[in-house]
N, C-alpha and C positions, 0 to 999 in steps of 0.2 A: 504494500500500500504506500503512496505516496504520501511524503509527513516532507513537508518544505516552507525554509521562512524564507520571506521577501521583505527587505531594509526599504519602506519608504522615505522613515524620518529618523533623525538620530542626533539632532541639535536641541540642549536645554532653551527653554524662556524665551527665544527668539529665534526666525530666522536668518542664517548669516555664514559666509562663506560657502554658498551654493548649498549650503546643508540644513534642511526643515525638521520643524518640530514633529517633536515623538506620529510614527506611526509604523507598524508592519502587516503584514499579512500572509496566514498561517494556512495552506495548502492540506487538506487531510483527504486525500480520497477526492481529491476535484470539487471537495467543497470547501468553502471560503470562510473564513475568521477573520475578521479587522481588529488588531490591538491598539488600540487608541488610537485618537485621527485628529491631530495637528494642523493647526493653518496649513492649507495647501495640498494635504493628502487627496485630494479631487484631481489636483494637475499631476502629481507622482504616480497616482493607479494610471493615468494615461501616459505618460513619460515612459513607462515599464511596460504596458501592454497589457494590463490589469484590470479586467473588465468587472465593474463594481456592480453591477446589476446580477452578478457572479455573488455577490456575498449575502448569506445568509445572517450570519452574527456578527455582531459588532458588541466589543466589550474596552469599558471605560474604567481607568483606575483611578484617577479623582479628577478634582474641578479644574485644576492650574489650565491656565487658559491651553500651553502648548500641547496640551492633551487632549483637549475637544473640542478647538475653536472650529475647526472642519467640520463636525459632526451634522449640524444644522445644514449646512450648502449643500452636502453628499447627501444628504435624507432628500433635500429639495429639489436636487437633481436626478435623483433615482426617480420622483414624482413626475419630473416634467418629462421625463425618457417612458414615461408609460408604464412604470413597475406596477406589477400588480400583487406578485407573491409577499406574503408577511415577513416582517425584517424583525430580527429578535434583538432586542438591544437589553445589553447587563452594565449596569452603574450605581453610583452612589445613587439614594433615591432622590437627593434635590436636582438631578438631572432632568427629570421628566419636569419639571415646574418649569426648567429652563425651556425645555423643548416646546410644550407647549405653550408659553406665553409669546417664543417668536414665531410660530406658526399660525397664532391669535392674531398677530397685529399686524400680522401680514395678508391674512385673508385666505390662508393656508388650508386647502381641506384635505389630507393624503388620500389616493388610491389605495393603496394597500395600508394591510392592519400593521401596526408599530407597535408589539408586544416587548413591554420593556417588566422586568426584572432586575428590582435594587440589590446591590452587591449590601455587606455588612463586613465594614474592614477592622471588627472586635474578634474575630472570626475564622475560625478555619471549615469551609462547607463547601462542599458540590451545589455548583451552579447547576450543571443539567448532567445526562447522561444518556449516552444513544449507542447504538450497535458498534458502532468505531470508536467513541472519542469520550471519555471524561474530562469535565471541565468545574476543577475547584479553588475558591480563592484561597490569596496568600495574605493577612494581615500584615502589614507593613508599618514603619514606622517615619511619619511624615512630617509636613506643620498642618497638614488638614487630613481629614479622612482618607488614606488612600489604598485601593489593592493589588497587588500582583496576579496573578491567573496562572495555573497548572494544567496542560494540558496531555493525558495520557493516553495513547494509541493504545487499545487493547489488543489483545494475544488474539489471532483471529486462532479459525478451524486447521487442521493442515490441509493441503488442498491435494483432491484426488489425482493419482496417476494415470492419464488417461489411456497410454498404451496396455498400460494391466487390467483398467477395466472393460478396456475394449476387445482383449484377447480371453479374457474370461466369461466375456458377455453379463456383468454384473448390471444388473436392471436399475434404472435411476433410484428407483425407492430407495434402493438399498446403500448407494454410496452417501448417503447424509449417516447414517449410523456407523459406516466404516470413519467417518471424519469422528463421528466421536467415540470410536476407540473399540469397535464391536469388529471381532473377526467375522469374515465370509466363508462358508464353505459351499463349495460349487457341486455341480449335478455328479460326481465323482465320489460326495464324501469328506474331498481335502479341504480341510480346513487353511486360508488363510489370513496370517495376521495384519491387522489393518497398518503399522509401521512400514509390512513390504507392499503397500497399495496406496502410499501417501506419501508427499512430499513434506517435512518439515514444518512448521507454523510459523510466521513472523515473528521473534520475540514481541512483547511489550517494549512501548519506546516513551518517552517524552519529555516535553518542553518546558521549561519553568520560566516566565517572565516578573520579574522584580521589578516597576519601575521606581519612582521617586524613594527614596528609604536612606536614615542614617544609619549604618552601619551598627547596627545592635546585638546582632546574632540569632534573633529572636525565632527567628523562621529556619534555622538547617535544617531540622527535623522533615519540613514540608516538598524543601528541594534533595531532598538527601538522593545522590547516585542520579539525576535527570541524565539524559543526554548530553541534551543542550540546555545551557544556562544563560540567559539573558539579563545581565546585570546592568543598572545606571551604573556612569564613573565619571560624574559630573567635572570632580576636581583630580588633580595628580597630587601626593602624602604632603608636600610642602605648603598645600591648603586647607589643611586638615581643620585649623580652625574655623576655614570660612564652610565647608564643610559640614561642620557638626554644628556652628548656627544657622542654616539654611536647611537644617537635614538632610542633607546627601551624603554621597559614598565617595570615596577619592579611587582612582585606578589600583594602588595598593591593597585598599582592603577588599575591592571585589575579587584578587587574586586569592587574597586569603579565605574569601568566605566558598570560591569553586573549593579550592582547596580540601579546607576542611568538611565539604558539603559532600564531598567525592565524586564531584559531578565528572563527566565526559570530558563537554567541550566549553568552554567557556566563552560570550559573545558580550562586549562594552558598549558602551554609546551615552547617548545624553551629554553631550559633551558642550561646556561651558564657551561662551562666546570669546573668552579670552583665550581660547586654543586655536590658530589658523592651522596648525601642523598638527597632526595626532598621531606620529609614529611613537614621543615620548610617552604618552600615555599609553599605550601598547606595552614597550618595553618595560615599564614600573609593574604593570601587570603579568608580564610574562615572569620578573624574576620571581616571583611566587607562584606562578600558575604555568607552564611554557604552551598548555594547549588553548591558548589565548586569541580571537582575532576581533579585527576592530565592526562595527557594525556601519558601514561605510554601504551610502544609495542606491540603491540597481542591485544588490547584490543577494545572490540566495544560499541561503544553506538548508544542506539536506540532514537529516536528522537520525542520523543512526548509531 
C-alpha cells in the first residue's frame, strides 16, 4: 500500500524565502490527508500537481495563523470547482466558529457537507479508524491548545498466490479464509498450508507529526519506534532561550527526542525566518540523530 508524505509548507509564522507556512499531504492508498494548511497551500497543491478535490480529510493542530490561514480559501475553492462529496475536517473546536462566521459574511452556502470533529489537545485518543488507517492525537505542548496526529497503516491480509491458486483451482470462497490462516485441502485429500498459498502481509507502518511543541518529553510514549517522524525545529540549540519562551523545539532537541523515541527516520521543518540557509540546522540534528532530512517543498517521502 502506498503510505507517502508530500512537503507543501515548512516555514514558521510567515512566508519567506520561497518557503510557506506549515502544510503537507499524506498519500494512504490514493486517499488524501491534509496536515494543516498554511497561507498559500491552494497555490503548493497546484505547484506539485496535487489535486485537492482528491482530499478527503483535512486535520488542524491549532489556531496560529501559519497553520490555517489557507483553510477557509481551499474549502471555498473546493465549493466553486463543484465539490460535492463531504470533507471531514479535525481541529481545535473554536475552528468551526471561525469557519462559519466567514462563510456567514460572505454569503457562503457549501455544496457539500463539512463534517468537522474537534481534536482535545489534554488528550491522547483516536480520531477515527477505517480498514487502512488509524488516526490518533498527540497532546503537545504549546502557548495555545495544540495537537500533533499519529497516523498508522495497519497490517493488511497476506495477499493470495495467484499461480497456486490457479493450478489448484481453489474457488474464490475459499481464498479469503486461506488469507486468514485456514489450510486448503484439494479434491486429492492434500492438505495445504495457507503460508505456501500466500505472499507475506505488509508490516504495520506509521507516521507521527508533532507540530508546534516545546521540547518537554511528554509525548515519547505516543511516537515510540514511528517510521517517520515529523518534528518542528523552529530554532538551532544557540536559541534555546528564544525557544523555550515561544514554545518551540530547537534542531538539537528534535534529534534527541527521534533518538530516544527510536523512531526510523526523522523529518525537521518549521523553520524560523531568520534561517535563509538550512543545511546548519540539519547538521545540529544529525549529530544526535544521523537519519535526519530537512522537510524542504516538492519533496516526498515514502514511509517505510
Amino acid at each position: 500500500m502506498k503510505f507517502e508524505l508530500t512537503i507543501l509548507g515548512s516555514s514558521s509564522a510567515t512566508p519567506i524565502y520561497n518557503r510557506n507556512p506549515t502544510a503537507q499531504l499524506l498519500n494512504i492508498n490514493e486517499k488524501f490527508y491534509l496536515i494543516d494548511c498554511g497561507e498559500g497551500t491552494q497555490q503548493q497543491l497546484l505547484r506539485f500537481n496535487c489535486k485537492f478535490q482528491k482530499i478527503d480529510y483535512i486535520f488542524i493542530s491549532h489556531l496560529h495563523g501559519d497553520h490555517y490561514l489557507g483553510l477557509v480559501g481551499l474549502i471555498s475553492s473546493m465549493n466553486l470547482n463543484g465539490r460535492m462529496k463531504a470533507l471531514k475536517l479535525f481541529g481545535p473546536p473554536e475552528l468551526k466558529e471561525i469557519i462559519d462566521l466567514q462563510l456567514k459574511h460572505s454569503l457562503t452556502t457549501l455544496r457539500f457537507s463539512l463534517e468537522f470533529k474537534p481534536t482535545s489537545a489534554d488528550q491522547f485518543k483516536t480520531l477515527f479508524d477505517n480498514q487502512d488507517v488509524l488516526v490518533e492525537t498527540i497532546p503537545l505542548n504549546h502557548r495555545i491548545a495544540c495537537t500533533g496526529f499519529k497516523f498508522t497503516l495497519k497490517k493488511r491480509l497476506p495477499k493470495i498466490r495467484m499461480d497456486k491458486v490457479e493450478a489448484l483451482q481453489i474457488p474464490p470462497e475459499q481464498r479469503q479464509l486461506i488469507k486468514k490462516g485456514f489450510p486448503f485441502t484439494d479434491s486429492s485429500g492434500k492438505v495445504h498450508q495457507p503460508e505456501d498459498l500466500t505472499l507475506p502481509a505488509e508490516e504495520e507502518r506509521s507516521f507521527a507529526y508533532c507540530s508546534d511543541t516545546i521540547c518537554d518529553w511528554s509525548y515519547l510514549d505516543q511516537i515510540k519506534c514511528v517510521n517517520l517522524l515529523y518534528h518542528e525545529s523552529t530554532f538551532m540549540h544557540d536559541m534555546l532561550a528564544r525557544a523555550e519562551e515561544t514554545y518551540h523545539t530547537t534542531s538539537l532537541q528534535a534529534g534527541e527526542i527521534a533518538k530516544r523515541a527510536e523512531v526510523k527516520q526523522l523529518l525537521i521543518g518549521h523553520f524560523s525566518a531568520r534561517y535563509r540557509e538550512l543545511s546548519p540546522i540539519l547538521e545540529e540534528a544529525r549529530q544526535v540523530f544521523p537519519n535526519t532530512e530537512l522537510a524542504i517543498e516538492g519533496q516526498k517521502f515514502e514511509i517505510i
